[in-house]
C-alpha positions as CSV (number, residue, x, y, z in Angstrom):
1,X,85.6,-59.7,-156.9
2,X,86.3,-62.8,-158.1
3,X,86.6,-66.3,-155.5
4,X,88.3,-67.7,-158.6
5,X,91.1,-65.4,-158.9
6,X,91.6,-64.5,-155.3
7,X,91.7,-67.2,-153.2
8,X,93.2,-69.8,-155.9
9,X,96.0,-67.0,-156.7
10,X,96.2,-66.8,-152.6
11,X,96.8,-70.8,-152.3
12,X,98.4,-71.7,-155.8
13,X,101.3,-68.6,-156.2
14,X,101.6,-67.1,-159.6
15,X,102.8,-69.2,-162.6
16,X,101.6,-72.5,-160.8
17,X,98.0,-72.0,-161.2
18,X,98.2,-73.3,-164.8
19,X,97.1,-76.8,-163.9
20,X,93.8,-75.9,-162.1
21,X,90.6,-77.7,-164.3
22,X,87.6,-78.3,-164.1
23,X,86.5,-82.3,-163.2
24,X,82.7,-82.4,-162.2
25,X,80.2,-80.2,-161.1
26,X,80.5,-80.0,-157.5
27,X,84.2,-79.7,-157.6
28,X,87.8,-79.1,-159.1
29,X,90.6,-81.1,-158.9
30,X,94.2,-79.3,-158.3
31,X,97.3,-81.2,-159.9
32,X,99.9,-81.9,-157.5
33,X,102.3,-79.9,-159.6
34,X,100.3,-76.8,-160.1
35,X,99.6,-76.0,-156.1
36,X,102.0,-77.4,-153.9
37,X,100.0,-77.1,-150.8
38,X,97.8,-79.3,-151.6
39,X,97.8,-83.0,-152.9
40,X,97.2,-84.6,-156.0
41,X,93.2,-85.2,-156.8
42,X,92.1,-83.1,-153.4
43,X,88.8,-81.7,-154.1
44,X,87.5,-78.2,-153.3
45,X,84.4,-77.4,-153.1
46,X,82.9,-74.9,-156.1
47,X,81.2,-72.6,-153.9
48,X,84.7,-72.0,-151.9
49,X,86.2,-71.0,-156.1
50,X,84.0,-69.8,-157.5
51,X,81.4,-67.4,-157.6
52,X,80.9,-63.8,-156.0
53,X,82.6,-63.6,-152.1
54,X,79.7,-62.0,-150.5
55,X,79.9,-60.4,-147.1
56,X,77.4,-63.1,-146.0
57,X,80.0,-65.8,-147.2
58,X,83.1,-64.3,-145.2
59,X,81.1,-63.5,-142.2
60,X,80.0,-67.0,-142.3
61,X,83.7,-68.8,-142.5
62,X,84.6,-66.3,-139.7
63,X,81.6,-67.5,-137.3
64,X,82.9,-71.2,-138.1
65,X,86.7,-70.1,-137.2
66,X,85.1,-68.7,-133.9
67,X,83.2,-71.9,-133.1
68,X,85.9,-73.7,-133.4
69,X,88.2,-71.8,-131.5
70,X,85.6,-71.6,-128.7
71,X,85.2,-75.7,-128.7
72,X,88.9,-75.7,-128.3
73,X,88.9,-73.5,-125.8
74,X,86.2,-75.1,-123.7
75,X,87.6,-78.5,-124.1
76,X,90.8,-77.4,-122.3
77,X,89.6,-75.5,-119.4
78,X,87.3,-79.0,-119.0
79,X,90.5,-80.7,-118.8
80,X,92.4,-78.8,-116.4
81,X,89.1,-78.6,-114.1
82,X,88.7,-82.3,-114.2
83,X,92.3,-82.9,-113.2
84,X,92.0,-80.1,-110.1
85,X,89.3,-81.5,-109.1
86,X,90.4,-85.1,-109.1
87,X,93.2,-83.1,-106.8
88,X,91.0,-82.0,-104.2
89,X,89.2,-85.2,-103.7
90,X,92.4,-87.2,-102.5
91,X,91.8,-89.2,-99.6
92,X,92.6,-87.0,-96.1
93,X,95.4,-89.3,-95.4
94,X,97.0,-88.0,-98.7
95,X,97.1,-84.5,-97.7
96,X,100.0,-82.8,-97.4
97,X,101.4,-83.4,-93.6
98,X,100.5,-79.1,-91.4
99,X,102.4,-78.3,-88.9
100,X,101.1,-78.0,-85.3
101,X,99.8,-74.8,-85.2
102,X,96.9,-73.7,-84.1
103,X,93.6,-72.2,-86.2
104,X,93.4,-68.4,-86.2
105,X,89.9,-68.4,-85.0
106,X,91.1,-70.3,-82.3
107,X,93.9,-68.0,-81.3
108,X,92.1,-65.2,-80.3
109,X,89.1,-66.7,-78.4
110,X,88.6,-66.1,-75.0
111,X,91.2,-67.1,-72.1
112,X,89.1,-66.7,-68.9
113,X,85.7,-68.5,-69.8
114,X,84.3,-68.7,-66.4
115,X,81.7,-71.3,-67.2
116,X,84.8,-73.4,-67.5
117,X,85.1,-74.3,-64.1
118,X,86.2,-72.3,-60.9
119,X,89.9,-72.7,-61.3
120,X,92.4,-71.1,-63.1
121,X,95.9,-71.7,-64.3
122,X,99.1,-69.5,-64.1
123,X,101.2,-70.4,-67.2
124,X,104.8,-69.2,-65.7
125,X,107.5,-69.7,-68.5
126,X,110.9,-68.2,-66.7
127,X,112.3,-66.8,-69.7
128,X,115.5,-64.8,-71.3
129,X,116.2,-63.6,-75.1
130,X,114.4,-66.9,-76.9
131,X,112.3,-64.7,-78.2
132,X,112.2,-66.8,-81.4
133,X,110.6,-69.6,-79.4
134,X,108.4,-67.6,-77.5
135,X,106.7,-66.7,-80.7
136,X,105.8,-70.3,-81.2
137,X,104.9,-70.4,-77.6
138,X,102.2,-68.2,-76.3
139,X,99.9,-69.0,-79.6
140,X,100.1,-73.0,-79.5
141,X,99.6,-73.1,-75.7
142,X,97.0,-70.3,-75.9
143,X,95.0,-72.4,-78.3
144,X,96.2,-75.8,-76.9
145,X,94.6,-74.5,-73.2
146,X,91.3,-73.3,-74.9
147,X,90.5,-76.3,-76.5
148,X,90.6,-78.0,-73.3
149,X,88.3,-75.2,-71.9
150,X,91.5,-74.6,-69.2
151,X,91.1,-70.7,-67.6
152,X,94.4,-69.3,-67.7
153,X,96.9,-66.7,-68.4
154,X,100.4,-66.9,-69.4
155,X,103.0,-64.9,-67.7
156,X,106.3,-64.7,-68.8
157,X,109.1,-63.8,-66.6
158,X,111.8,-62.2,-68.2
159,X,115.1,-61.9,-66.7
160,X,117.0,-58.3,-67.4
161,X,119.9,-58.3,-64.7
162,X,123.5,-59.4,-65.8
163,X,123.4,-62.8,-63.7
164,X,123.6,-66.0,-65.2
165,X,119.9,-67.4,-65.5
166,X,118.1,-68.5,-62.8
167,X,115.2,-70.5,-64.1
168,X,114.3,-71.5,-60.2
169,X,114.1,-67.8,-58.9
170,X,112.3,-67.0,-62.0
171,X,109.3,-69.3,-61.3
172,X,109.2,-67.6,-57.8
173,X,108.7,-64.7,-58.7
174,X,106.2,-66.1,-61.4
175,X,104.1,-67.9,-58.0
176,X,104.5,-64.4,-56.3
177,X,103.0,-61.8,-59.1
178,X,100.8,-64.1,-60.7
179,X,97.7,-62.3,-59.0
180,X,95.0,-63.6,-56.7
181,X,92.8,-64.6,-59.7
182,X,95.1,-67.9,-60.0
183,X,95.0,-71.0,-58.0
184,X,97.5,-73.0,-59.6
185,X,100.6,-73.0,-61.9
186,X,102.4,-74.4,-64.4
187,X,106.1,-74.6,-64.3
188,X,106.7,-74.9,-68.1
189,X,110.0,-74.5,-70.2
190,X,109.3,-72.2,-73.3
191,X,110.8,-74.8,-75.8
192,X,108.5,-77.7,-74.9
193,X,104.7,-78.0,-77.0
194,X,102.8,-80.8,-75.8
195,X,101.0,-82.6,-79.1
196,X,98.7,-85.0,-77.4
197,X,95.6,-83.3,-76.1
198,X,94.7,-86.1,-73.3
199,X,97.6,-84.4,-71.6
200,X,95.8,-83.2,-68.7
201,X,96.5,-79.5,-67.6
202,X,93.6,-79.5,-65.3
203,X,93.4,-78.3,-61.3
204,X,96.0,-80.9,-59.6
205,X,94.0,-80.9,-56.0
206,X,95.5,-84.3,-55.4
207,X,99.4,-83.5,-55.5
208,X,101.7,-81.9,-58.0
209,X,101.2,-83.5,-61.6
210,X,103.8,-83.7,-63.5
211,X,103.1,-83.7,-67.1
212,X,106.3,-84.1,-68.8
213,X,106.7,-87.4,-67.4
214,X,109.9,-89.7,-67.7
215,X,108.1,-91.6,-69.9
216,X,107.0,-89.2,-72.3
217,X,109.7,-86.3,-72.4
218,X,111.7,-86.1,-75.3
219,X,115.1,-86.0,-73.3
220,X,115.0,-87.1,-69.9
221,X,113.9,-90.0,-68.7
222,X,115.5,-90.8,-64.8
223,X,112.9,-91.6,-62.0
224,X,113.4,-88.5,-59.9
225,X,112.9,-86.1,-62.9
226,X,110.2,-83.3,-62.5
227,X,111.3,-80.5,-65.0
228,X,110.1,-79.4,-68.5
229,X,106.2,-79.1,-67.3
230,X,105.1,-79.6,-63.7
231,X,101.4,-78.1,-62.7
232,X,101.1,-77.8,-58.5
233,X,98.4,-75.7,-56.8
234,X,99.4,-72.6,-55.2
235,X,98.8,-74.0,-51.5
236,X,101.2,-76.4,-52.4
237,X,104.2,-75.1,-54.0
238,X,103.8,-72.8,-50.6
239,X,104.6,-76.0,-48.6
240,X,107.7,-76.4,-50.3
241,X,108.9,-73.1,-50.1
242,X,109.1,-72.3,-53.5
243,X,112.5,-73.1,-55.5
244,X,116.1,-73.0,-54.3
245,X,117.4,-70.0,-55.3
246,X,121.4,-71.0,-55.4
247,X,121.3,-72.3,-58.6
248,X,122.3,-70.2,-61.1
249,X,123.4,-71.2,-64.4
250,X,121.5,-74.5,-66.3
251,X,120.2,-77.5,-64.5
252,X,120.1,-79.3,-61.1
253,X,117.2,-77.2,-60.2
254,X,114.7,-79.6,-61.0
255,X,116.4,-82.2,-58.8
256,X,116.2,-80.5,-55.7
257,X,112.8,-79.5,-55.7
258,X,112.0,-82.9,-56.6
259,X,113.4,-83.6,-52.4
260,X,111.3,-81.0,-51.3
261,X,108.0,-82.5,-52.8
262,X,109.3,-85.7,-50.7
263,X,110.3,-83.3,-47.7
264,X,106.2,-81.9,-47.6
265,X,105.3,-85.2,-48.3
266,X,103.6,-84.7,-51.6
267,X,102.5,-87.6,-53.8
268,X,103.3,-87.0,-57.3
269,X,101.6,-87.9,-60.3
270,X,102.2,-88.3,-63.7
271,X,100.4,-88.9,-67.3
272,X,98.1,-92.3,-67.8
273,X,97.1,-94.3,-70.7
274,X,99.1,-91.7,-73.4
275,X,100.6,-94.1,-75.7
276,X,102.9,-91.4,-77.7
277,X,105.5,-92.2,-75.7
278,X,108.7,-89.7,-77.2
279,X,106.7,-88.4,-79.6
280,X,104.4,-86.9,-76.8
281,X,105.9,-83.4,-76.4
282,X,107.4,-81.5,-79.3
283,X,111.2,-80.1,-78.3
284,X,111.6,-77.0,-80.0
285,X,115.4,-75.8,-78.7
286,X,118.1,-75.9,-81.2
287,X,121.1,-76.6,-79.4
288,X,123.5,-75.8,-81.6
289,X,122.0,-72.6,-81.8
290,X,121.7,-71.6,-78.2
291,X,124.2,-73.3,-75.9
292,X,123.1,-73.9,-72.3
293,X,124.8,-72.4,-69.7
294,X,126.4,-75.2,-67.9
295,X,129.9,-73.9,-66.7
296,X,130.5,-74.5,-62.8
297,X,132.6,-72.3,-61.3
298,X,134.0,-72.0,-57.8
299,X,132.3,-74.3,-55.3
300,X,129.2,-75.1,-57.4
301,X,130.4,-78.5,-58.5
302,X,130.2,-79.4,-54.8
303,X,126.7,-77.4,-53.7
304,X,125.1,-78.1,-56.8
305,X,124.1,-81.5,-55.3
306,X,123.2,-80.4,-51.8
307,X,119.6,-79.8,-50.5
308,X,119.0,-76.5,-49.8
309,X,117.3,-76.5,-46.4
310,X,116.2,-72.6,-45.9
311,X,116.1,-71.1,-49.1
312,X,113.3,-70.4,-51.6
313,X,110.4,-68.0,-51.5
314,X,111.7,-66.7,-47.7
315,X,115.2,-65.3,-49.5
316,X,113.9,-64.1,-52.8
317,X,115.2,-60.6,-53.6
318,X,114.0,-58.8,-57.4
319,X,112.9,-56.3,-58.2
320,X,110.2,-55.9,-61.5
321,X,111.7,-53.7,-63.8
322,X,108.0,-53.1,-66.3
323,X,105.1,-55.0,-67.1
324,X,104.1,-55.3,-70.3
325,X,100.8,-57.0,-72.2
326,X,101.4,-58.2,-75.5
327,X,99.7,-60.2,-77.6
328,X,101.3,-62.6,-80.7
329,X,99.4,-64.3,-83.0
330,X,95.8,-63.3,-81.5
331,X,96.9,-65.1,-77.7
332,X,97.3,-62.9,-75.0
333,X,100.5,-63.2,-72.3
334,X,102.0,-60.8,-69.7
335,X,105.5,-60.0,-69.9
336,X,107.1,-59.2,-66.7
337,X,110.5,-57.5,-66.5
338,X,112.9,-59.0,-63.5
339,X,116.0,-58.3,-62.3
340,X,117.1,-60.9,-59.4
341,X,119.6,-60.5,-56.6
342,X,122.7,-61.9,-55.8
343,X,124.5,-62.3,-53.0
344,X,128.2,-62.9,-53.6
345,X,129.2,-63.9,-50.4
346,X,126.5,-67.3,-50.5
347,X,126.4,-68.0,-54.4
348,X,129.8,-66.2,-55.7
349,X,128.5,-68.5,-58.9
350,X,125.9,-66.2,-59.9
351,X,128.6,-64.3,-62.4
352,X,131.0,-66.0,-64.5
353,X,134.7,-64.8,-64.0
């Protein structure tokens, strides 16, 4: 088979190869108007026209397409690798902001270390249908507690009855069935993540600490606050009696408890040396989501602000419905069922008309 007549025919169609002749030895020149495709005085080389096409030759033009094709290749994958890598070696301040949440590993590691130290904490989170929130919960504080080597276990209290929400007489019954193998508590609201681990969650022998400070809480900021976080040791929130149980419905509760730390004569202290200020404490509570309820009915306006002289852990009447053990995310927590008491003819505000 002829190079000739096969490849010129392939690149010069019929009736155009007319002007293809011969110039020197080593090459042909093609007329412009005899092969389009190529321009005027271009040379081609005479072993590519002429001659035999041996198998050799075609497996030889083949290997050089390959080659090519290969170098091509190679040269682009080189590319994007360079430009990836140039991507991972950004500075760490030019990473993409994460959110606070904790490591995996760091979920599921151990909650009652003993060679951390001979006290242990009882989380108490009074709690009803936030369930969203509680899944944020019980994983961030379960690794936030670990990494300060804090024994503890978090127990939810989860109000079942048809009564308006009693955070107070929830966080009684949280002091009562929290177990012997505690020695102090937390009072913490489920929609508050502290973010600034010098917060101190450790043993409070001197007085009842409160953690989310005036200073540092996200919302409240008066003198005589002592809500969203407060840690006390069990001896202690015994000398006050617990928490009124008349207040029923959101808020206030807080404020009179904060007159029986002054009635036991407890000094109270708060957070030194955190310079996050606001930023201390991540709020997690959408508000437009979940309204609080903060309807007074009947004479509640008036006994909201009194101090309640008898009540607290002596008139605390519930009953636990179920325990339950769950764990979310890898971090451990007991759920405890609770329906409270009411009686009518005291706190006729514990139902809404």
């Amino acid at each position: 088979m002829s190079c000739t007549g096969e490849i010129s025919l392939r690149y010069c169609p019929r009736g155009l190869y007319s002007g293809l002749k011969s110039a020197h030895e080593d090459d042909v020149l093609i007329e412009k108007k005899a092969c389009p495709l190529l321009q005027r005085g271009e040379k081609v080389p005479v072993w590519f026209l002429s001659g035999k096409c041996t198998v050799y030759k075609l497996f030889g033009l083949c290997m050089v397409l390959l080659l090519v094709s290969l170098l091509w290749l190679q040269l682009s994958c080189s590319g994007e690798m360079s430009a990836t890598m140039c991507e991972d070696r950004r500075p760490p301040q030019q990473q993409p902001a994460q959110p606070p949440c904790p490591a995996a590993d760091s979920q599921a590691s151990a909650a009652d270390d003993p060679s951390w130290g001979p006290h242990k904490l009882a989380l108490v989170v009074p709690f009803r249908e936030r369930f969203d929130e509680l899944l944020a919960f019980v994983p961030f504080m379960h690794s936030f507690l670990n990494k300060k080597k804090i024994r503890h276990k978090i127990v939810v209290i989860n109000q079942v009855d048809h009564y308006r929400f009693n955070r107070a007489s929830l966080i009684n019954v949280g002091y009562l069935e929290s177990g012997n193998d505690t020695d102090y508590l937390a009072m913490h609201d489920v929609d508050l993540l502290p973010l600034n681990d010098a917060l101190d969650y450790g043993f409070p022998d001197d007085g009842p600490f409160h953690v989310a400070s005036p200073e540092l809480h996200p919302l409240y900021h008066y003198k005589t606050y002592v809500g969203g976080i407060l840690l006390l040791t069990k001896k202690h929130y015994h000398m006050c009696n617990g928490m009124s149980n008349r207040f029923w419905g959101w808020g206030r509760e807080d404020d009179e408890f904060y007159r029986r730390l002054r009635k036991a004569e407890l000094q109270l202290f708060r957070p030194t040396g955190i310079t996050t200020g606001y930023k201390t404490f991540l709020h997690i509570h959408d508000s437009a989501w979940r309204k609080r309820d903060q309807k007074r009915v009947a004479a509640q306006k008036q006994e909201q602000f009194k101090v309640d002289q008898e009540g607290g852990l002596t008139n605390l009447r519930y009953q636990v419905e179920s325990r339950q053990q769950l764990t979310i995310s890898g971090a451990p927590c007991t759920v405890i069922n609770t329906k409270l008491e009411c009686d009518q003819s005291l706190t006729p505000w514990c139902l809404l008309a």
